[in-house]
Structures are given as C-alpha cells and as structure tokens.
N, C-alpha and C positions, 0 to 999 in steps of 0.2 A: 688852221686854214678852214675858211667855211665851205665845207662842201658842197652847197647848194650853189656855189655859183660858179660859173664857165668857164673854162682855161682855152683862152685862145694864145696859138703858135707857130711859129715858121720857119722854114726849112725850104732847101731843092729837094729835086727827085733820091739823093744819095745819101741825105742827112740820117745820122746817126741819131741826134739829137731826139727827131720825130718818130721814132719807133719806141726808145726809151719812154717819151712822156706821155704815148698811148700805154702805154703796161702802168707807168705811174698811174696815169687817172684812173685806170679801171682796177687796179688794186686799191686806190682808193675810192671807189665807187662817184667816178666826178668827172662830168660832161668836158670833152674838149675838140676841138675845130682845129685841123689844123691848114695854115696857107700853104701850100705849094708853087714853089715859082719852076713857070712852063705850063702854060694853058694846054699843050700839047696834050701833058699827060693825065691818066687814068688812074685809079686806085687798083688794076689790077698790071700795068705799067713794067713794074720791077717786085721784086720781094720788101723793099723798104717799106713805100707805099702798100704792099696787099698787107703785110706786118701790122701797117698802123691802122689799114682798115677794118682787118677783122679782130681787133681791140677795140674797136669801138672809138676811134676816132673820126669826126665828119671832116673832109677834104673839101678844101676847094683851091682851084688853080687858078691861079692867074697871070699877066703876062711877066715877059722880065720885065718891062720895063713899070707896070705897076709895081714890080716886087721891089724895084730901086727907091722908089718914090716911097714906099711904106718905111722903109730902111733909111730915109733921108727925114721923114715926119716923125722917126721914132715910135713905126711901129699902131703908129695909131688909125684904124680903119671907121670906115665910115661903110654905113647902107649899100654904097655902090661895089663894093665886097661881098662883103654876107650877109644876106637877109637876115630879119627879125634879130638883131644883135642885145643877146639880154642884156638889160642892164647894171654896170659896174663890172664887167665881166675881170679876170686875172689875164691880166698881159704878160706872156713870158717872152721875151725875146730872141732873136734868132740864137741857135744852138745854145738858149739859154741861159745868155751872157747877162750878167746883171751882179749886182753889189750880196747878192745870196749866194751866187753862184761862186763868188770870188771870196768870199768868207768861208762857204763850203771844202773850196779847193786849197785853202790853206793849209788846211788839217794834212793835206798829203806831206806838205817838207816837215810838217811836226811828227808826223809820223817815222819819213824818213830820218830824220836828229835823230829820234832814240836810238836807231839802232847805228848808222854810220855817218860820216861827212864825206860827202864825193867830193873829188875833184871837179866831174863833170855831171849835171844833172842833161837828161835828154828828152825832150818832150812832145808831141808832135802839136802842130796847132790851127783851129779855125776859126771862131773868131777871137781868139787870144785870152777867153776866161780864166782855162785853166791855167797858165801862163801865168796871167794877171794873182790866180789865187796865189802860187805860189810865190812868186816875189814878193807878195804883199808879207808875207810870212817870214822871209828870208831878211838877216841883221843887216845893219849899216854896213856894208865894203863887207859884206861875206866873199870868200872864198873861192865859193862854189863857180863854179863857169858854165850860164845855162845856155845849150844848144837846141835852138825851137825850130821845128821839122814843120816850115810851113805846106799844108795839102792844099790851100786855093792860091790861085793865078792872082795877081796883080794887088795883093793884101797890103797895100800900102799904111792905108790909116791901123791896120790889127799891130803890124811894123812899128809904126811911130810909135803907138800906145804902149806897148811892149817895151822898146828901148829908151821910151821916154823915163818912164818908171823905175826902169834897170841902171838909168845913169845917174836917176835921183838918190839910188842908195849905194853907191857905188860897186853896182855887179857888172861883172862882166856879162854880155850877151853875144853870142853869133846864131844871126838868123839867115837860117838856109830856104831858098825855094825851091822845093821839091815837089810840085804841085804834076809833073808828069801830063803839062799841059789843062791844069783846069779839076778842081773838087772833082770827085767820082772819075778822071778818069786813069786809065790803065796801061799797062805792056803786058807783052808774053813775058818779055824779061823781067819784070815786076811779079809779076805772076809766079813765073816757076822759082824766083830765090824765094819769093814766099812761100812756096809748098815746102821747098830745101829745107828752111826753117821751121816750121811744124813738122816734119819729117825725124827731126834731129832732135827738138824738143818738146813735140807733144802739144804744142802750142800754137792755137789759130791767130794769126794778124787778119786785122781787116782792113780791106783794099784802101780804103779811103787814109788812111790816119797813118797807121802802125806799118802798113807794109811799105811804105813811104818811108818812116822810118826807118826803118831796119834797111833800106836797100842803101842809100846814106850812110848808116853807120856801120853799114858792112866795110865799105870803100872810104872812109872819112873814121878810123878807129883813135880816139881818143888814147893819151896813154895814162896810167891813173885809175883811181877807181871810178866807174862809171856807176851811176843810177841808169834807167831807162824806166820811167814813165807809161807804162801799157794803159794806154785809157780804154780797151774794147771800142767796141763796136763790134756789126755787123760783117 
C-alpha cells in the first residue's frame, strides 16, 4: 500500500467498520476521511464517531439521501462532498466490502476445516462481505448449513448476493432478519440477554452484529455442532 495517499470511507453513525479503519490508518501512519450518513450528526454524536475522530479520522456527513446515491454510483464522490479531494485517493467501500475483503474472510472457514466440520456455521451480516468471504471458501454441496444473522432492515440486494452464490455451489443458506428494526438499533430485551451472556461467559457482544445474534440463537438452537462466527465490534 502507498502510504502517501488517502483512504476515503463510509459508514452510518453505528458502523463497526469506521472505527476499525481509523485505528487501521493511523497504525499505519495514513490519512483517512471518513463519510457519514446523517447530516444530523457530530463527531462527538455517539462513541463510534468520537472513536473514529480522535484517531485521526476527518468526518464528514452527509444526507441519507446523498449516501444512497454514492452507494448506487459505486462509491465514487465528487467536489460537492469533500473539498480538495487528493488525487487517486483508496476507495474502501461501505463496511469494507470489496474482492480484498472477501479473499480475506475466506481464511476464517479455512481456519475453521482444520479443526472441525459443523453442521451449522452462524454468522451475523451487513453488507454480506464476510458471508461472501466464506462461501467463497466453502466446496461444491458442502454440508455445512450457513445461518446469516442479518443486523440491517430491508437488505435485499446483501440477501440476493448471499443466496445467489450459496445456490451456485450447492450450500444450504437460511437468512434470518434480525435487524430489531434497522442497523444500530436496540431493546432492553436485547440488551439484558446480552449482559446474561457476558455474565456467563466473559464475553462482550456488540449491540449492532453479535447481540442480534446470540438473541436468535438463543431461541432458534440448531441441533449438531454449531460454529458461531464472533466478528467484534464495538
């Protein structure tokens, strides 16, 4: 990667993804901007945003409906965005998604082979990279049965992409929407099995992704041996 030049990226107010890739760049010593969708908000807003600000990422917000429109051109901005945009800058795309990210996330079911074959792998999902990584990974008519814990509201096209790919190699998929009414948002009842769950084992989920999970496969328990997929976050 050339360091000298500018990592622009986008995300909402709750993304996982944009706190992660301000710690990326400023471990590697490299400028990044990131878009935020909701003009509303502030870089002092939520912990996400203050996260990504005092790493040294430059914010800027814009409306939803610009953020649609960037996400339907592929991401690609212009002037009327962000001042002085260097040029040739690194486009990373929303939470990341891209043919790196999905080579990347392969290595998890190669990891997982070594040691066991599930019956069920479980995974949660936003725009369906890590999804993607994995199946990409996974034999023709594997076995395995992947259950994907979608966190956004009305994810149709992440859906299609997902199932598309999973019937091209003959895998089984069930995808659940478990979005709890819309990315970032919550219950108390969401909330407290998730405290129950770190209680029990030590282990934080975060609200967005995992504890969505876990509320799902509390009430929906596979029988078999199950993987469960912990991607973190916040």
């Amino acid at each position: 990667i050339d360091r000298s030049k500018t990592i622009i990226t986008f995300g909402g107010a709750y993304s996982n993804h944009l706190p992660a890739a301000a710690l990326a760049a400023k471990l590697h010593e490299m400028k990044i901007i990131g878009i935020v969708r909701g003009e509303e908000l502030n870089s002092k807003s939520n912990r996400f945003l203050k996260y990504c600000s005092e790493h040294g990422m430059e914010l800027y917000f814009i409306s939803r409906s610009e953020y649609r429109a960037l996400r339907e051109r592929n991401w690609q901005i212009g002037d009327e965005l962000v001042q002085n945009i260097p040029n040739h800058p690194i486009i990373l795309p929303e939470g990341g998604a891209g043919g790196h990210t999905i080579e990347g996330c392969a290595e998890i079911w190669h990891e997982i082979k070594k040691e066991c074959s599930p019956d069920h792998l479980i995974i949660s999902s936003g725009t369906g990279a890590t999804v993607l990584g994995v199946l990409s990974a996974m034999s023709q008519n594997e076995k395995t049965k992947v259950h994907v814990i979608s966190a956004v509201r009305g994810a149709e096209h992440e859906m299609n992409s997902v199932c598309t790919n999973a019937e091209a190699k003959g895998i089984a998929v069930n995808w659940v929407n478990e979005s709890f009414g819309g990315f970032g948002k919550t219950t108390l009842e969401l909330l407290a099995e998730s405290e129950k769950f770190q209680s029990k084992t030590g282990i934080q989920l975060d609200r967005n992704y995992n504890a969505k999970l876990w509320f799902w496969l509390k009430n929906h328990p596979p029988q078999g041996k199950v993987v469960w997929i912990n991607t973190g976050g916040f």
